[in-house]
C-alpha positions in Angstrom: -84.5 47.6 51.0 -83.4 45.9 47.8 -83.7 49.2 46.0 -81.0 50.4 48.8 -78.8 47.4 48.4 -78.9 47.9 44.9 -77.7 51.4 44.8 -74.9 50.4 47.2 -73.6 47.5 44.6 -73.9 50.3 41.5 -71.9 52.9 43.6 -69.0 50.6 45.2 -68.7 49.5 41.3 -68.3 52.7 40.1 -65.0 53.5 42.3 -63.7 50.5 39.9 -64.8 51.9 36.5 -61.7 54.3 36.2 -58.9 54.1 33.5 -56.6 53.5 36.4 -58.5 50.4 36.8 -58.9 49.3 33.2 -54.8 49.4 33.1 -54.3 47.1 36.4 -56.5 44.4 34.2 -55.2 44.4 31.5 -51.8 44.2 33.2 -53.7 41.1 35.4 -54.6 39.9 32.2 -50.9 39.8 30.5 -49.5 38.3 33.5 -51.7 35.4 33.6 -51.1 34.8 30.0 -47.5 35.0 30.0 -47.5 33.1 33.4 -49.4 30.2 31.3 -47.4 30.7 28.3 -43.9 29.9 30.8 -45.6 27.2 33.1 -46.2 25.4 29.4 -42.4 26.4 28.2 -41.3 24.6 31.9 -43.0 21.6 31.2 -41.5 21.3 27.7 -37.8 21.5 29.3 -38.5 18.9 31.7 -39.7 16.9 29.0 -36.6 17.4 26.9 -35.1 16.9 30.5 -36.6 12.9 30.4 -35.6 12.0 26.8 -33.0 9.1 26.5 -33.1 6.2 24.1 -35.7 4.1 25.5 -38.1 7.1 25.0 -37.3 8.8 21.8 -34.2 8.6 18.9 -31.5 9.9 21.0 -28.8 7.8 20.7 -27.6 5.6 23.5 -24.1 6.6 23.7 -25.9 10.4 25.3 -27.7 8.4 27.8 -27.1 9.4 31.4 -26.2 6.1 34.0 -29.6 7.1 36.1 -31.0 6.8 32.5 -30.4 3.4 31.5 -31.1 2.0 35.3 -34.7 3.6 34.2 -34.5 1.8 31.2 -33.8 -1.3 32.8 -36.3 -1.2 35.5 -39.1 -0.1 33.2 -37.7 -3.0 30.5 -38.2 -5.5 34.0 -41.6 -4.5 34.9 -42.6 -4.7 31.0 -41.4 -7.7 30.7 -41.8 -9.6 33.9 -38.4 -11.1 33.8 -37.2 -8.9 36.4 -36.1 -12.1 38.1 -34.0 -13.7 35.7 -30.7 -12.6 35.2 -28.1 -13.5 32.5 -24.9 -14.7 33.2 -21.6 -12.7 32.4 -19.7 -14.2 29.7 -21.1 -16.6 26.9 -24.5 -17.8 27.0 -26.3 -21.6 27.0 -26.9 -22.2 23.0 -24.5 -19.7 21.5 -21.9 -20.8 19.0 -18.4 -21.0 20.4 -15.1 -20.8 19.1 -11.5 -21.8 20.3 -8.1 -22.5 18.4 -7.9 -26.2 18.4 -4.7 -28.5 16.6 -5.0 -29.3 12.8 -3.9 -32.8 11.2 -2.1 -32.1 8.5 -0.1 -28.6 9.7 2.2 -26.5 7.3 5.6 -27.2 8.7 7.0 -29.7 11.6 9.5 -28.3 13.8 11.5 -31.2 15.6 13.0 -29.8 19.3 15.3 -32.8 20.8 17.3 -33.0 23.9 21.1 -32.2 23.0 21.9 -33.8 26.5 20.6 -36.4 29.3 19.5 -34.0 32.3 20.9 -36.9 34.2 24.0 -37.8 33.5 24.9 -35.1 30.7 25.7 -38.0 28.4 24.8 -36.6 24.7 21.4 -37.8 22.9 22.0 -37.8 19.1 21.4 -41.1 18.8 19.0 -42.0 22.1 15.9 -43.5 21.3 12.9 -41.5 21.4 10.3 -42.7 23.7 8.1 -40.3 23.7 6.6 -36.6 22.4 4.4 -33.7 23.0 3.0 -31.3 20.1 2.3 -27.3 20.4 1.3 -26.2 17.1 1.5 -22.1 16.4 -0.7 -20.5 14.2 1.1 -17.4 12.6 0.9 -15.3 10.0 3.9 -15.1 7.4 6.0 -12.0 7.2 3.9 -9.5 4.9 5.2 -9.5 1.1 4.6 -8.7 -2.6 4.8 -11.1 -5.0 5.2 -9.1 -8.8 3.4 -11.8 -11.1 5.1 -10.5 -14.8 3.1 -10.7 -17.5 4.5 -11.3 -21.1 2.5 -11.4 -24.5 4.2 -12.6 -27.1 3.6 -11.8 -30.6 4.6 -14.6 -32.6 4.7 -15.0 -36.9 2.5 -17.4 -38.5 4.1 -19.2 -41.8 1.7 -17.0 -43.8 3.1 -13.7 -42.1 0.4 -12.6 -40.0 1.6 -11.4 -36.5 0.0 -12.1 -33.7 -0.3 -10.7 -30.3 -0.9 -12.6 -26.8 -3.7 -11.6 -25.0 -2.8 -10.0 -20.9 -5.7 -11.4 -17.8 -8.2 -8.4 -16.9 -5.7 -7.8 -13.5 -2.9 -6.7 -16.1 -4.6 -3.5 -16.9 -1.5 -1.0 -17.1 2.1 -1.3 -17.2 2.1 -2.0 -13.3 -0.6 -2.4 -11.2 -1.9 -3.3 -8.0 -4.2 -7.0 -8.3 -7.4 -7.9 -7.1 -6.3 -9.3 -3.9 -4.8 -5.7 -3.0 -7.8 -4.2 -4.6 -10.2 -6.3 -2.0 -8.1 -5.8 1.1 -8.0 -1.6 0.4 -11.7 -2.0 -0.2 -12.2 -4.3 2.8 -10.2 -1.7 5.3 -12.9 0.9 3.6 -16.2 -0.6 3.5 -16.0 -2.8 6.5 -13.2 -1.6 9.1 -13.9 1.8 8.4 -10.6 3.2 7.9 -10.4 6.6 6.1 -8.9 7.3 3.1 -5.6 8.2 4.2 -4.9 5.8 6.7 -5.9 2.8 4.4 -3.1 4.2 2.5 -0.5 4.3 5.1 -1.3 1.1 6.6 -1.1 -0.6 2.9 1.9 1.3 2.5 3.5 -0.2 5.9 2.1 -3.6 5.3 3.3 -4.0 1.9 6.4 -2.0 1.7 5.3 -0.5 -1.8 4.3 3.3 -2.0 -0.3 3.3 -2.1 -1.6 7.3 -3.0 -4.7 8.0 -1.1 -6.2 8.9 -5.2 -6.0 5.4 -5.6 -7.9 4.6 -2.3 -10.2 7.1 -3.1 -10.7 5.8 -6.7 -11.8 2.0 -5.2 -15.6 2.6 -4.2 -16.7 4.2 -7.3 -15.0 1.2 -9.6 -16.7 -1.0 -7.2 -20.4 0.5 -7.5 -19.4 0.2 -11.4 -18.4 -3.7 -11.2 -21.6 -4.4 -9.1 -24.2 -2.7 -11.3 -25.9 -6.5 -12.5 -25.7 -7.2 -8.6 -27.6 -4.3 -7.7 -30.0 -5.0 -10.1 -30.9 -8.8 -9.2 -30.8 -7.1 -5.4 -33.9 -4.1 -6.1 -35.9 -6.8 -8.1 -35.4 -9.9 -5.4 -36.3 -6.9 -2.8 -39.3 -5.6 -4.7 -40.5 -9.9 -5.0 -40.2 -10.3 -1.2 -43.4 -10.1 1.0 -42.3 -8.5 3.7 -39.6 -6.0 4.5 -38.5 -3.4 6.4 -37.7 0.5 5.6 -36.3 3.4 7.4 -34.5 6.3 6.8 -31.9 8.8 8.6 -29.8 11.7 7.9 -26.1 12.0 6.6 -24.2 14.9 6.0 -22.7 14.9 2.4 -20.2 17.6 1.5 -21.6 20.1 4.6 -24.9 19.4 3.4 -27.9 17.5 5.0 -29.0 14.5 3.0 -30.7 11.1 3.8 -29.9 7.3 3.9 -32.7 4.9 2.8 -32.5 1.1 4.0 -34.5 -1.7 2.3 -33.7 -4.7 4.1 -34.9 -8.5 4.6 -33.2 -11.3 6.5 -30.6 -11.9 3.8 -31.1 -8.9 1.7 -29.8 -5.3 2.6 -29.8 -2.3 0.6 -28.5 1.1 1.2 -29.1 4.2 -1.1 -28.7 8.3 -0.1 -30.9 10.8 -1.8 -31.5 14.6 -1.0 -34.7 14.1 0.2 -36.3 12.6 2.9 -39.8 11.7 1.6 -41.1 9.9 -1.1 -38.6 11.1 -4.0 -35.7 9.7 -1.8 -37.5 6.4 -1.6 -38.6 6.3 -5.4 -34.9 7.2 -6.7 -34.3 3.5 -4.1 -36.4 1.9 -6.9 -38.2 -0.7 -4.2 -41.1 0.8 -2.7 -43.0 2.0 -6.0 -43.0 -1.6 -7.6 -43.5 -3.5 -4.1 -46.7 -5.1 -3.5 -45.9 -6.8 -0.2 -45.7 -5.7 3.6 -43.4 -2.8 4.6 -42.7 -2.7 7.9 -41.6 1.1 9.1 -42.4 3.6 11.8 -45.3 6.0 11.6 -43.3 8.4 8.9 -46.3 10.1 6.7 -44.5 9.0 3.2 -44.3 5.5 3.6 -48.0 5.2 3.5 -48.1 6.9 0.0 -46.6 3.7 -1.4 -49.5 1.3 -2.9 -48.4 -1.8 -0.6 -49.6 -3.4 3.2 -48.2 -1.7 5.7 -46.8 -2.8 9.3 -45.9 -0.2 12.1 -42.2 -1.0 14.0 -43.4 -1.7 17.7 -40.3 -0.7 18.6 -40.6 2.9 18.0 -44.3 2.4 19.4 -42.6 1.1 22.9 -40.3 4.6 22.8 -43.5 6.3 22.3 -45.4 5.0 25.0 -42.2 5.2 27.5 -42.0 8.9 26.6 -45.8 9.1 27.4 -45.5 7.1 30.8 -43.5 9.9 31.8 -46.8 11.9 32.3 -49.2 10.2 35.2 -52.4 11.3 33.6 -51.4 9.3 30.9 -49.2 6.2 32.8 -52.2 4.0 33.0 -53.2 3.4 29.6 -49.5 3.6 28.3 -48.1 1.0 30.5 -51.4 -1.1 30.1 -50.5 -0.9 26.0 -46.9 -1.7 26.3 -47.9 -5.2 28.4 -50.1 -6.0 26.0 -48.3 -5.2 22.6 -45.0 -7.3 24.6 -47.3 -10.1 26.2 -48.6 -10.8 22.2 -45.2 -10.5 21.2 -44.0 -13.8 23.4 -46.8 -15.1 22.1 -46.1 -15.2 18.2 -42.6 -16.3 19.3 -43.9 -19.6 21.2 -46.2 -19.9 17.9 -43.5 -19.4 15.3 -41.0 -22.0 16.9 -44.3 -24.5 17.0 -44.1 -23.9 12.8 -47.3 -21.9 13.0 -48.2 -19.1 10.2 -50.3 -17.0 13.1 -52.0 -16.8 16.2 -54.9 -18.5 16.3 -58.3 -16.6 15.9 -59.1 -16.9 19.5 -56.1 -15.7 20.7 -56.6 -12.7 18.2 -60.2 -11.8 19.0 -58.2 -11.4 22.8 -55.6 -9.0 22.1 -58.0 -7.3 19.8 -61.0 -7.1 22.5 -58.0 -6.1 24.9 -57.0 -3.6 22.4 -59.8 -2.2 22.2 -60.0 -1.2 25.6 -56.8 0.4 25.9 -57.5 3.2 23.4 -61.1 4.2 25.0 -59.0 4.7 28.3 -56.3 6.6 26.2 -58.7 8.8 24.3 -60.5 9.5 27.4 -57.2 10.5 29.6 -56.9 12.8 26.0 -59.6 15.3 26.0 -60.1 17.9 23.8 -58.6 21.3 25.1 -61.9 23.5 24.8 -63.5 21.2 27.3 -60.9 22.0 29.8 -61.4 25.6 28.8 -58.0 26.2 27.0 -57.4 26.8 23.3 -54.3 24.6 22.4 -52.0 21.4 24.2 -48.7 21.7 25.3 -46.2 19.8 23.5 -46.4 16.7 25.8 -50.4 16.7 25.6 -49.7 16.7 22.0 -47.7 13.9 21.8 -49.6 11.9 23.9 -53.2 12.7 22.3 -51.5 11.6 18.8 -50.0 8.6 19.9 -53.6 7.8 21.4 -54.9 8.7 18.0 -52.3 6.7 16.0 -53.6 3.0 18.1 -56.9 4.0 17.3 -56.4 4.5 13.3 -53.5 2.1 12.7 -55.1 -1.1 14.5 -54.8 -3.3 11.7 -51.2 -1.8 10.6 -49.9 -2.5 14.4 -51.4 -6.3 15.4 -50.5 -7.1 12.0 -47.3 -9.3 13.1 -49.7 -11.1 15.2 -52.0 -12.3 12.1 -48.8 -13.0 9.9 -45.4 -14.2 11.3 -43.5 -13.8 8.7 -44.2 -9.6 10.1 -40.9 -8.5 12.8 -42.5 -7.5 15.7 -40.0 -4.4 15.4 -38.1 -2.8 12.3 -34.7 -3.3 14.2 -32.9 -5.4 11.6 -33.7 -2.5 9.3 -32.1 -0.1 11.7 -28.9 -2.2 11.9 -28.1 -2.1 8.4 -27.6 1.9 9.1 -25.4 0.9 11.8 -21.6 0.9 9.3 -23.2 4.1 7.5 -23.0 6.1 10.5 -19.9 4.1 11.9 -18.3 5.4 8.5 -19.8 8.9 8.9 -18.5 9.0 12.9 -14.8 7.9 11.3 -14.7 10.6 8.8 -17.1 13.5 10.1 -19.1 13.0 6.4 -18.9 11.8 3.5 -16.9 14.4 0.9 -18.5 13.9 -2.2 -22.2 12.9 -3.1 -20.6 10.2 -5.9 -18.3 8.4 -2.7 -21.3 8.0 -0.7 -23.1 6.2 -3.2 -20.3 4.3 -4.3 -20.3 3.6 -0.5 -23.8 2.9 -0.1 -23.6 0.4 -3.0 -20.6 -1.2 -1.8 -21.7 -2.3 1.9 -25.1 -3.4 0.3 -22.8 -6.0 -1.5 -21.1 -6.6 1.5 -24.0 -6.6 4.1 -25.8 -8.7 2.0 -23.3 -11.5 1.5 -22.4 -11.7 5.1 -26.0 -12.7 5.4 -25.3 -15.6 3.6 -22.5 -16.8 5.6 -20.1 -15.3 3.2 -16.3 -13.6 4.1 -16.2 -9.8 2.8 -13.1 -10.2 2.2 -13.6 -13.2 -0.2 -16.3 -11.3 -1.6 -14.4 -8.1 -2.5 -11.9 -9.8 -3.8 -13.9 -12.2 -6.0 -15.7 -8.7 -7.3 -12.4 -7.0 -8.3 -11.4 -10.3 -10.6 -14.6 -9.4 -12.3 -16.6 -12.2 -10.7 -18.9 -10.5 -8.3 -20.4 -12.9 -5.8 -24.3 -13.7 -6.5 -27.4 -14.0 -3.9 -28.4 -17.5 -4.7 -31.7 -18.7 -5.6 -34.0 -19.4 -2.3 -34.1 -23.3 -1.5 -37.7 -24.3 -2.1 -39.2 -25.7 1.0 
């Protein structure tokens, strides 16, 4: 009977064996590959489908409405504060200002009664009982004032002429002065005007003829008249023990280059370099000599640099939104988010007590909790030949390295938690790119590799004094009379 049965199975199988056959499954074959190979390519789109800002670098100007109500309701359930909602207008505790009378104004302008309204008896010489005071603040009627300059030579008993000396502003035959200098450099470096409409509108405003080659020519004297500043600025940076880093692109003549930021609290510098990586950052002259903490996302060159490192959890947040977005993986990511934002209110509440850190109770916590998290995330992140495929799709990918990235850079990521002097995020950083691409959006690019540098060195001046309470105006100014303002000493406390 089995000898039967067995004859019957070889025979059916041999009506299969043809080349006909062998063409149909390879043909099966194909199809299920290419079927896998789309199904993967469909996943990737709706991916790219999901990015906004809160889940990746877009920008928020290209996010949708729907998108930032996601945002916001993912930011509420993060956060717990769903319930608490600010008021329009200004809030509790934030400075104020309003136009209020001065003492001593510039000019009194009397306004009396000609006649009685009663009687229509004139009041030139009625006694005045009473008044009321409106004061109007107002700026005068734009003008020039041409300061001439003469030096004299003058004869000395025993013969010898002599010549007077002309100020540093009296540089030509006619000139523009410092003031004018700093006022075309402020419309520049901080209201973003281009070239040739800071011309006009000095042309307008002062009612004397301004070539846009003059404009033009104000940045790069600039950089040169703040060359001691940008020293004492790369060697206070380099002496500071914690700062942040980043990087993004600029295009520079039609060509792709990059912006580094080195920034502190009161401290901002801005350099551009052709490359990205570590030569961008050495020709910066910060990161080679620093020996503090660097705080920075999880870009490969920064760790190169022989300093401590801190990891923005900012662009960890991004990450694990982006990540959310898959449900095998929502459980671990959201779990991660809660925790990284729960131990950030609480080196907030410890840093207004006057503490230096958490303590090492609450520490061993988040690290114990920690812990946790990444087991869970490197078991939703299995290895693809256990599942019986050969590679991830892009989302796997991204979500099996961010797991892998909590589990190598522990130390690099809880850091601000053990030292709270360390941002919890690397945003400050990012807002001292904020004028360089304002200035790139105004213009399109930058035209000349020497402007934007003259740029760059310009609003590091600039940024950094308005961290100090300081007017860029008054600044500018005060740097074209050859007297650049100076970051003063720290007050020892």
């Amino acid at each position: 009977m089995t000898n039967d049965l067995d004859g019957l199975v070889a025979e059916v199988l041999a009506q299969y064996q043809g080349p006909e056959h062998a063409v149909l499954r390879a043909l099966i074959t194909q199809l299920v590959a290419l079927n896998e190979s789309l199904a993967a390519r469909v996943a990737e789109l709706e991916a790219e489908l999901k990015r906004h800002s809160g889940n990746s670098s877009q920008p928020p100007s290209a996010d949708t409405l729907a998108q930032r109500q996601a945002q916001k309701a993912r930011r509420e359930a993060w956060t717990k504060k769903g319930k608490r909602k600010r008021r329009p207008g200004k809030q509790p505790g934030s400075p104020g200002a309003h136009l209020a009378q001065v003492e001593h104004p510039d000019a009194v302008v009397p306004h009396a009664p000609e006649v009685c309204g009663g009687c229509g008896s004139p009041l030139t010489e009625a006694e005045v009982v009473g008044s009321e005071t409106r004061q109007v603040f107002d700026l005068p009627e734009p003008k020039v004032v041409v300061t001439e300059h003469v030096a004299q030579r003058r004869r000395c008993s025993c013969g010898c002429i002599s010549s007077g000396a002309f100020p540093p502003e009296a540089s030509a035959p006619a000139v523009f002065g410092p003031v004018v200098h700093g006022v075309a450099a402020y419309f520049l470096v901080h209201q973003h005007l281009p070239v040739a409409r800071t011309a006009q509108c000095l042309s307008e405003v002062l009612g004397v003829p301004v070539s846009t080659g003059w404009v033009a020519s104000l940045l790069p004297r600039a950089e040169e008249l703040l060359c001691e500043f940008s020293k004492d600025l790369r060697a206070r940076l380099v002496a500071s023990p914690v700062i942040g880093n980043d990087e993004t692109g600029a295009r520079i003549a039609g060509e792709r280059y990059w912006s580094h930021d080195a920034t502190t609290e009161l401290l901002t510098l801005i350099t551009c370099h052709k490359a990205r990586g570590r030569v961008g950052m050495e020709a910066a002259a910060v990161l080679p000599e620093f020996k503090g903490i660097s705080v920075h996302d999880r870009y490969a060159q920064y760790w190169t640099f022989p300093c401590m490192h801190s990891v923005c959890n900012a662009h960890l947040l991004r990450d694990l939104a982006a990540v959310a977005e898959t449900r095998s993986q929502e459980p671990w990511a959201e779990a991660m988010a809660h925790l990284l934002l729960s131990a950030k209110e609480r080196t907030d509440a410890s840093r207004e007590r006057g503490k230096d850190s958490l303590s090492s109770q609450q520490r061993r916590r988040i690290a114990r909790a920690y812990d946790e998290i990444v087991t869970r995330a490197i078991r939703a992140n299995p290895d693809p030949l256990l599942l019986g495929r050969r590679r991830r799709t892009k989302s796997e990918r991204e979500s099996a390295n961010l797991a892998l990235a909590f589990s190598n850079l522990k130390a690099e990521i809880l850091r601000f938690c053990e030292n709270l002097a360390v941002p919890f995020t690397n945003n400050g950083c990012e807002r001292g790119f904020r004028m360089v691409k304002i200035r790139q959006k105004v213009s399109g690019c930058y035209r000349t590799y020497r402007g934007a540098e003259a740029f760059c060195a310009t609003w590091s001046y600039v940024s950094t004094a308005r961290k100090h309470g300081q007017s860029p105006l008054g600044v500018l100014i005060s740097m074209f009379r050859g007297t650049p303002w100076a970051i003063p000493d720290p007050v020892p406390g």
